[in-house]
C-alpha positions as CSV (number, residue, x, y, z in Angstrom):
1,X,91.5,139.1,92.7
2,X,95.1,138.1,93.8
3,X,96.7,135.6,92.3
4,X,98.6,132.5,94.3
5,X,100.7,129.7,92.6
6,X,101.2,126.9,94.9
7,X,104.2,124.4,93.8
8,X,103.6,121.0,95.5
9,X,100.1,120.0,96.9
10,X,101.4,117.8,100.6
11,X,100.6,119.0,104.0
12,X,101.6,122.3,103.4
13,X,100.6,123.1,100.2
14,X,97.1,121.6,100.5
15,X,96.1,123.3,104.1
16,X,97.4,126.3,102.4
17,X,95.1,126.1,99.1
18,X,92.2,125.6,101.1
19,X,92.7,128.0,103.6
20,X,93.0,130.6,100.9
21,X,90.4,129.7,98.4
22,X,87.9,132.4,97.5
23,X,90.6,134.9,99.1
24,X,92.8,134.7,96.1
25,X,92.8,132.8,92.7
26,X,94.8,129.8,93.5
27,X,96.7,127.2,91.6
28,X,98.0,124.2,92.8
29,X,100.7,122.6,90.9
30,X,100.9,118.8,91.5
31,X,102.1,115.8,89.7
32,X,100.9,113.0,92.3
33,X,97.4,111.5,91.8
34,X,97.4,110.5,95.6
35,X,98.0,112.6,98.5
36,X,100.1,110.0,101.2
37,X,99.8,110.6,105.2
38,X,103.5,110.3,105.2
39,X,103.7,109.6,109.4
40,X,101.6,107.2,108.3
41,X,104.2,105.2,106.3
42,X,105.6,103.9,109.6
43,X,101.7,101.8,110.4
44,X,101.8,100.7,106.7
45,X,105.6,99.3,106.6
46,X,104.7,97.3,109.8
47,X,101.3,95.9,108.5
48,X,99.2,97.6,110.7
49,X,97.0,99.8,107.4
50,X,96.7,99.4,104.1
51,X,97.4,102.2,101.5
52,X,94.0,102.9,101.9
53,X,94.2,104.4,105.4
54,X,97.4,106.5,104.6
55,X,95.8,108.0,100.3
56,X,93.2,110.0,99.7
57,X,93.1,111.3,96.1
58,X,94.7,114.9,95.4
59,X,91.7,116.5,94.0
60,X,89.1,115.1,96.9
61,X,91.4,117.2,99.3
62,X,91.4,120.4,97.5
63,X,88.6,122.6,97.8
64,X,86.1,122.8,94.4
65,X,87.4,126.6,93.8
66,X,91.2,126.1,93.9
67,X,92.7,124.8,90.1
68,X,94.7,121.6,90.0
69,X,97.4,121.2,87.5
70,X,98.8,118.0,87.3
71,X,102.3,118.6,86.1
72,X,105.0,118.2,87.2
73,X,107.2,122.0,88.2
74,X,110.8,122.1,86.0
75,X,111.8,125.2,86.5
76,X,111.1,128.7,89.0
77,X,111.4,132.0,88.1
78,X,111.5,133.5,91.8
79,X,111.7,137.3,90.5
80,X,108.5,136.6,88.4
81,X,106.7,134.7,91.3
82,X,106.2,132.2,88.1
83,X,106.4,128.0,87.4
84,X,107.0,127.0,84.6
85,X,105.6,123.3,84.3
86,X,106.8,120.1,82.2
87,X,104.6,120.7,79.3
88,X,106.4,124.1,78.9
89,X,103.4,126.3,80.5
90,X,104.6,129.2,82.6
91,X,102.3,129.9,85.5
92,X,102.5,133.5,87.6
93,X,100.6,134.6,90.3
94,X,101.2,138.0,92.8
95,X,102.3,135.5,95.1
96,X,104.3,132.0,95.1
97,X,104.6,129.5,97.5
98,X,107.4,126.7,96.8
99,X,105.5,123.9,99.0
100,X,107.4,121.0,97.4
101,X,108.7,119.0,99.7
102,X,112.3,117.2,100.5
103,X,113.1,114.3,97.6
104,X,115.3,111.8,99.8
105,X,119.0,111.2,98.0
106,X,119.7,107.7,96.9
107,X,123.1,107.0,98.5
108,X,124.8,103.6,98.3
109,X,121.1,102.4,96.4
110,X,119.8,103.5,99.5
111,X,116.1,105.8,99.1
112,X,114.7,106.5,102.4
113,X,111.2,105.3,102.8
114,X,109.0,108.4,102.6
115,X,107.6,107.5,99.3
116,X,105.0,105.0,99.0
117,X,106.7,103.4,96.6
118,X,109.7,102.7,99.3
119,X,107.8,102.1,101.7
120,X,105.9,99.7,99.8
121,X,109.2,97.8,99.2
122,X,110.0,97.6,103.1
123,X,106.5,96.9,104.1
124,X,107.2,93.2,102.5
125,X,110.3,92.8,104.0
126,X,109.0,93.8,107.2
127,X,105.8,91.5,107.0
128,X,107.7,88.4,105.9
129,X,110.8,89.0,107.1
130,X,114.0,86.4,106.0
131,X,116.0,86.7,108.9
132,X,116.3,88.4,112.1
133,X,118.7,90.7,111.9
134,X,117.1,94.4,111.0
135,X,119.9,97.7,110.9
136,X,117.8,100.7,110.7
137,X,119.5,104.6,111.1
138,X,120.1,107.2,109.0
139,X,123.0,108.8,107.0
140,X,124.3,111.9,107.5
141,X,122.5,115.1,107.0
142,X,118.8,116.5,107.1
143,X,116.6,113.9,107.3
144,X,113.0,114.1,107.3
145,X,112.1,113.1,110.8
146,X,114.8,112.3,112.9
147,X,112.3,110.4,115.4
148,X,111.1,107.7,112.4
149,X,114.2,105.6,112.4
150,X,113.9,105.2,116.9
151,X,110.3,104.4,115.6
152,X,110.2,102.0,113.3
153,X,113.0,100.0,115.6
154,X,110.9,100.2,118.3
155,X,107.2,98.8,116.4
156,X,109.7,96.2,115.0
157,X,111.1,95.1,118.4
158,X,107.8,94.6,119.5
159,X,106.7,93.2,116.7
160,X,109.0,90.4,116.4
161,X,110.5,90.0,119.8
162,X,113.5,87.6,118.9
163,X,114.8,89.5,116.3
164,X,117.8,91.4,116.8
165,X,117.1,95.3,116.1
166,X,120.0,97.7,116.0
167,X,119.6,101.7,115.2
168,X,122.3,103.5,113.7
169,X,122.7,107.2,114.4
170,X,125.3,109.2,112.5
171,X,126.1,111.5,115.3
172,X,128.3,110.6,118.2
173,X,126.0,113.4,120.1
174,X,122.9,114.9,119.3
175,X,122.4,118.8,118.5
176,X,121.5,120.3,121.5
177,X,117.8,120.8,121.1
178,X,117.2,116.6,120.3
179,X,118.8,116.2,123.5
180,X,115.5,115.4,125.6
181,X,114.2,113.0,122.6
182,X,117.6,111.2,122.4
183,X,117.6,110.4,126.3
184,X,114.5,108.9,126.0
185,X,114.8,107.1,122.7
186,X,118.2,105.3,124.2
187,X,116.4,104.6,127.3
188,X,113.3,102.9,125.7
189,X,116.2,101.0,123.3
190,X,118.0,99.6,126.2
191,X,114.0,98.3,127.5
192,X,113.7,97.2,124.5
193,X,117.4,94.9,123.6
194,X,117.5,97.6,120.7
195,X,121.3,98.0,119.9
196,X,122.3,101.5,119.1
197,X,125.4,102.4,117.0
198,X,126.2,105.9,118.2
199,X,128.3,107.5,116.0
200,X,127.9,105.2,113.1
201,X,128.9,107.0,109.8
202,X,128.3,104.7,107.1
203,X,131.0,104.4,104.4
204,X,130.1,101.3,102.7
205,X,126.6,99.5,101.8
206,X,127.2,95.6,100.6
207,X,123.6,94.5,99.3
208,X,125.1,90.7,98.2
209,X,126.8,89.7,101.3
210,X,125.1,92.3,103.3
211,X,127.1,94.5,105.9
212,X,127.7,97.6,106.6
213,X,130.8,99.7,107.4
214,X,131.6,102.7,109.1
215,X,134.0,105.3,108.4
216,X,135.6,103.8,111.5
217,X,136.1,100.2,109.9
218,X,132.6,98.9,112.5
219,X,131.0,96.5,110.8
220,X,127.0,95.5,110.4
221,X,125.6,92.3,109.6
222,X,122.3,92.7,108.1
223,X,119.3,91.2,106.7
224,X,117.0,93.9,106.3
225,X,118.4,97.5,106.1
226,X,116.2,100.4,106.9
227,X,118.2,103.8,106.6
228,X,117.0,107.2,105.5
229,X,118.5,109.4,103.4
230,X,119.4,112.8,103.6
231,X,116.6,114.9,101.8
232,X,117.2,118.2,99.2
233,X,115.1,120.3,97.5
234,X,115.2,119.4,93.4
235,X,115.3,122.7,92.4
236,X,119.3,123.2,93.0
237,X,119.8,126.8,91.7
238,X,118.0,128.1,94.4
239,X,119.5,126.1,97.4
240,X,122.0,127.1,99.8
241,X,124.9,124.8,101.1
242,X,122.3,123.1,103.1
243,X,120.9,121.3,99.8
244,X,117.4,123.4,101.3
245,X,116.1,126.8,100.0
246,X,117.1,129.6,102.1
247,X,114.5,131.7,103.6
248,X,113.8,134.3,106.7
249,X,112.8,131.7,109.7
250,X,110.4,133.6,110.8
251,X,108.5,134.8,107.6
252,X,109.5,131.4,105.7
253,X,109.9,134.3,102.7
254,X,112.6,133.7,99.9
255,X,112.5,136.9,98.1
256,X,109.6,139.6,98.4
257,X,105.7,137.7,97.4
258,X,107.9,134.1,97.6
259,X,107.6,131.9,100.1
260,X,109.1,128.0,101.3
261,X,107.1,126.0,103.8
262,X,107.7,122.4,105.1
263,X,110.4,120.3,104.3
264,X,112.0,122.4,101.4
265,X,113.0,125.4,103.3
266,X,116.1,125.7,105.7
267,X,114.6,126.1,109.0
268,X,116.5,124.6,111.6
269,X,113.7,123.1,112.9
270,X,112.9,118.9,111.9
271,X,110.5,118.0,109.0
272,X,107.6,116.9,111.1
273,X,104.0,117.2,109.7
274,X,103.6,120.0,112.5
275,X,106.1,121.8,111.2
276,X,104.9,122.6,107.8
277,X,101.1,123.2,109.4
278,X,102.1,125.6,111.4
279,X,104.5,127.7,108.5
280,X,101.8,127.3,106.2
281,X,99.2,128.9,108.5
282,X,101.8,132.0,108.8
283,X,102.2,132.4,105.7
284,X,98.0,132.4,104.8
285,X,97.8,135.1,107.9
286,X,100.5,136.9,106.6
287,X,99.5,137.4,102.5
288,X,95.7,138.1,104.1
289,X,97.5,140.5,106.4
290,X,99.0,142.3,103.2
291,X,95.4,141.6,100.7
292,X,92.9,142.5,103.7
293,X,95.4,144.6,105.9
294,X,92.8,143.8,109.0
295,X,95.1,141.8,110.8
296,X,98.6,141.9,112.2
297,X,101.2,140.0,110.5
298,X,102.8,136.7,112.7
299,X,106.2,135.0,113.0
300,X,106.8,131.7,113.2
301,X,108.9,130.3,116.1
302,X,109.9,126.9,114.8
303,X,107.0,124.7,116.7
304,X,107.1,121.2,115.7
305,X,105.8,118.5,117.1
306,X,105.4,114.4,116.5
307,X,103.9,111.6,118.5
308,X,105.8,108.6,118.1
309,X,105.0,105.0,118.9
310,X,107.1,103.6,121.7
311,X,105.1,100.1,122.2
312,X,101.6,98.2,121.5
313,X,99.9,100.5,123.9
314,X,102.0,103.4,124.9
315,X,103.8,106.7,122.9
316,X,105.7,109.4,123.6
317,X,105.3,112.8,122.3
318,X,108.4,115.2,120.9
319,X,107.7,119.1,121.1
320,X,110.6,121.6,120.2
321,X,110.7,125.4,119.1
322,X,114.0,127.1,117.8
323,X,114.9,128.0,121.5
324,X,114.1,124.7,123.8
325,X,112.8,121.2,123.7
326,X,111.6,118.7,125.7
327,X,110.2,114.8,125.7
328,X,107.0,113.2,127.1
329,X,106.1,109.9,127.8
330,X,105.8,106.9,127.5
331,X,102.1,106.6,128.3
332,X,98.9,105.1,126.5
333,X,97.7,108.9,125.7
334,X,100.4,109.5,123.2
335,X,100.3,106.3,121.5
336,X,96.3,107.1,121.3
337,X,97.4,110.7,119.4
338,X,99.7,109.0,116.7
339,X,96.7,106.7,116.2
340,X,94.3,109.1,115.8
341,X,95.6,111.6,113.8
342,X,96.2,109.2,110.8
343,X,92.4,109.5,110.6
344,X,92.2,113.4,111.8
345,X,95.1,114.2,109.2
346,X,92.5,114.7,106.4
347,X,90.5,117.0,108.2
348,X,94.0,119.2,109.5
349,X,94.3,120.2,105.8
350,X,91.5,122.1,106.1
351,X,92.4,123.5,109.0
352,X,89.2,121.6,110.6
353,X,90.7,120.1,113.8
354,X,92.9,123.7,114.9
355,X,90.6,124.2,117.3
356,X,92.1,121.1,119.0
357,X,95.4,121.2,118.0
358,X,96.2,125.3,118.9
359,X,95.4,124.8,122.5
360,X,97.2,121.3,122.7
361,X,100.5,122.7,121.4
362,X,100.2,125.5,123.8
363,X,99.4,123.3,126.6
364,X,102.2,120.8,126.0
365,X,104.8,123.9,125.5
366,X,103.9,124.7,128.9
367,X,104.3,121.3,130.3
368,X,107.6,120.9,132.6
């Protein structure tokens, strides 16, 4: 039987695992007791779950044939399709899948809030909030979701309507295929009284006095800052310019049996949950496709997708491929989605609820 090494055991790597078991011998390399919902994070920081809606232990997620190791991955030996783990161990399989994720930069002590740690940190700021002024945004770079930041402003706003919510976005105009989702974020902003900095490159972080400064001498009073960092993969030797590892966007393949999926590959395509379901299901069709050769093998054409909350009983949905975009919404059915998918999230990494979300991605992309 074929052997598969799977480096990091998130969305990706876990819908992956299971998808394959009893196809292949399959090891799962994971340091992380807890598996976090990480679109989740954005319901937990504003008190609306505890960690026990957003966690689910590692191994309960992972079916009984695939082998856990709970170490930590130091180093990759790409041309051996080998791991070699912090106790020294080298792992090789016939094929290897770097499913590890984006670690966020800390920049000016800032950490992003992907982490449940972070998150945790913000979530008691955010519940017993000591002033009114909240400065949420990003820096400049890849981020993990650019839609989180327009999110979290907005559950805030609506949270606490007196406060006085401003979002930060680095660039003075979006990238062409955000276009559609930055109309409508500004536009739901403006309902809102959300203040948006557009434009906003921040040069300085003062935690004491707390402002912030832009490369353009603006500056920010604060008194809770919510900005994500740029994310990088942490095995450096193998990333391009990009701080990502380089790979085929189509195949998500790195070198011949190696393959990135979700946030830690270059794909011009955002970090979304979708995202990395949809590579990792390529990738399974495509080593079946080589092992079983009864199939034909697939590309992947950058489909992501995210349902974001836009208000206490309405969303708006965000679909995009590497060619076009558009955004939906605001109505209650798209706030209804976000909600329900923290709980149908555990079930997508088994690939359980595909035979809803297939036809719902194809339905959308056809939407005008």
């Amino acid at each position: 039987m074929k052997r598969l090494i799977i480096i990091g055991g998130g969305n990706a790597g876990t819908l992956m695992a299971n998808l394959l078991a009893g196809k292949l011998e399959i090891t799962v390399i994971e340091p992380n007791e807890y598996h976090t919902y990480q679109p989740g994070l954005v319901d937990y920081i504003t008190g609306e779950v505890d960690e026990t809606k957003i966690q689910m232990p590692t191994r309960s997620l992972l079916k009984p044939s695939v082998k856990w190791v709970k170490a930590k991955a130091t180093k990759i030996i790409p041309e051996n399709r080998a791991v070699v783990t912090e106790d020294g161990k080298a792992h090789e399989g016939d094929y290897l899948v770097i499913a590890t994720g984006g670690q966020n930069k800390n920049v000016y002590d800032l950490k992003g809030y992907h982490g449940i740690d972070e998150a945790k940190a913000i979530r008691n700021e955010v519940i017993n909030p000591k002033g009114k002024n909240f400065v949420i945004g990003s820096l400049p770079g890849i981020i993990k979701c650019p839609a989180a930041p327009w999110e979290l402003s907005f559950l805030i706003k609506r949270k606490y309507p007196d406060a006085n919510v401003s979002v930060i976005v680095p660039a003075k105009q979006p990238p062409p295929l955000q276009v559609p989702m930055s109309n409508m974020f500004n536009k739901k902003a403006n309902e809102l009284g959300i203040k948006v900095y557009k434009g906003f490159v921040i040069q300085e972080v003062n935690h004491n006095e707390k402002y912030v400064v832009s490369t353009e001498g603006e500056k920010i009073a604060f008194d809770h800052l919510i900005i994500d960092t740029p994310i990088s993969t942490s095995f450096t030797e193998l990333a391009d310019k990009s701080g990502l590892i380089p790979v085929d966007k189509s195949t998500l393949t790195y070198k011949d049996g190696v393959f990135v999926v979700g946030d830690a590959n270059n794909t011009p395509t955002p970090k979304t949950g979708a995202a990395a379901h949809f590579q990792a299901e390529v990738v399974v069709n495509n080593i079946l496709a080589e092992i079983e050769g009864n199939r034909s093998k697939e590309s992947y054409d950058g489909t992501a997708m995210c349902a974001v909350y836009s208000g206490p009983n309405e969303g708006m949905l965000v679909w995009l491929n590497y060619e076009k975009s558009k955004a939906l919404g605001p109505t209650s059915i798209y706030r209804y989605m976000k909600k329900a998918f923290t709980s149908l999230y555990w079930a997508s990494l088994s690939g359980g609820v595909d035979f809803m979300l297939k036809p719902l991605v194809e339905s959308i992309s056809k939407k005008n």
